[in-house]
DOLUMTI-704578 format. One record per residue (C-alpha): residue in one letter; x, y, z. Coordinates in steps of 0.001 Angstrom, whole numbers, plus 500000, padded with zeros to 6 digits. Layout:
AXYZ/...
END
This chain:
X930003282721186079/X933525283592187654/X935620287308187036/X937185285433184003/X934065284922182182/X931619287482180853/X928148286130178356/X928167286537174845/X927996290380174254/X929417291870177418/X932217294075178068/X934761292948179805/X937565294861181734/X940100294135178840/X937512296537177412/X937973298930179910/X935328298787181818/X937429297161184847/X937847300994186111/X934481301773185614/X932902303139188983/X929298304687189823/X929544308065190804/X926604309613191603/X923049310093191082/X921178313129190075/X917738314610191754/X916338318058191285/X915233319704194469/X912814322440195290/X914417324017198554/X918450323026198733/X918622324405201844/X915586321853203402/X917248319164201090/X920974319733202577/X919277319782205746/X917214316388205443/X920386314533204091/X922915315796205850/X921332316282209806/X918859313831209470/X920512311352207380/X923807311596208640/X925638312533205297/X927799315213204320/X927854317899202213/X930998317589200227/X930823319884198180/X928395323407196879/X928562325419193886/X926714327785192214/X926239328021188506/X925375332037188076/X925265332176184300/X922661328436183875/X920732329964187133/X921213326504189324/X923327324792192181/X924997321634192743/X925436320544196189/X926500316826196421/X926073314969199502/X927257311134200692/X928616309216203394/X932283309727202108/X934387310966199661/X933724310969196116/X936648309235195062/X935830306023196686/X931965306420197633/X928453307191195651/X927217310055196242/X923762312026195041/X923610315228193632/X921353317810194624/X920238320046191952/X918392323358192165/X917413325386189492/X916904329116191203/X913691329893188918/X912018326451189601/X908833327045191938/X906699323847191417/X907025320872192234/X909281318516190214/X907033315511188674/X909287312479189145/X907412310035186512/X906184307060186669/X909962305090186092/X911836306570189197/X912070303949192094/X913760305270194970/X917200306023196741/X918572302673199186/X920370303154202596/X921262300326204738/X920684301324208639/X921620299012211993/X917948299679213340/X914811300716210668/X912412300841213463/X914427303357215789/X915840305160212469/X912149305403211946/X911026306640215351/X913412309065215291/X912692310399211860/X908843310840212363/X909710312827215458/X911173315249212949/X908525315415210871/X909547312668208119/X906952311288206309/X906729307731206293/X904625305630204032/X905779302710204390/X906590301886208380/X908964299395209185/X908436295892208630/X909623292813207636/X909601292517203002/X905679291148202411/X907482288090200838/X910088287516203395/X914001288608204189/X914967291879204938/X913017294738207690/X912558297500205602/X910497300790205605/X910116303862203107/X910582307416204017/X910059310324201559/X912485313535201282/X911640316979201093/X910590316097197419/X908556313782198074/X911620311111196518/X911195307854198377/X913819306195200263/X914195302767201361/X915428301956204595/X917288298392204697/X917856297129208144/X921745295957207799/X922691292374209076/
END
């Protein structure tokens, strides 16, 4: 299929959806301040931008490797009144970031205290090194060795 062609049933940017862009994703956290921490110092993002909501009782902080005009970011939200632990389901997956080096990314990360379930390796059915790291959360993250 090339850019002119869409399948039966799809939009197509004459539709609109040309402009279409994905902005962000959404995950409630228990401590912002661990969470800005873990994303931002160990992670390497930034925080681009924090607000509080007084009246609704909850934060947003949003946090990426660049702007939000051009780049997707994920938002960190926390509700002041929550104390337990967020369930996350059975459907959630996990975030993706593509490093240079899983295995040193990794090294470093456990000397901070970073759980790691699954250590770096190469995919069980071949292609990319790969490990999984969990946040503050407990929301898992996989590490893609880039290149």
């Amino acid at each position: 299929m090339n850019d002119q062609t869409a399948p039966a049933g799809s939009a197509t940017s004459d539709e609109g959806t040309g402009n279409f862009r994905f902005l962000h994703t959404m995950i409630r956290v228990l401590d912002l301040e661990k969470s800005i921490d873990f994303y931002t110092r160990l992670l390497g993002m930034k925080l681009l931008r924090r607000k509080d909501y007084p009246t609704g009782e909850f934060t947003l902080a949003f946090v990426g490797y660049g702007d939000e005009a051009s780049n997707t970011v994920v938002e960190l939200t926390h509700n002041w009144g929550q104390k337990e632990p967020y369930d996350h389901g059975n459907a959630f997956g996990h975030l993706a970031i593509g490093v240079p080096d899983v295995y040193k990314t990794c090294e470093r990360l456990a000397s901070e205290g970073v759980s790691i379930p699954r250590p770096p390796g190469p995919m069980k059915h071949g292609g990319s090194v790969i490990a999984f790291i969990e946040d503050p959360d407990g929301y898992k993250i996989e590490l893609v060795q880039k290149g």
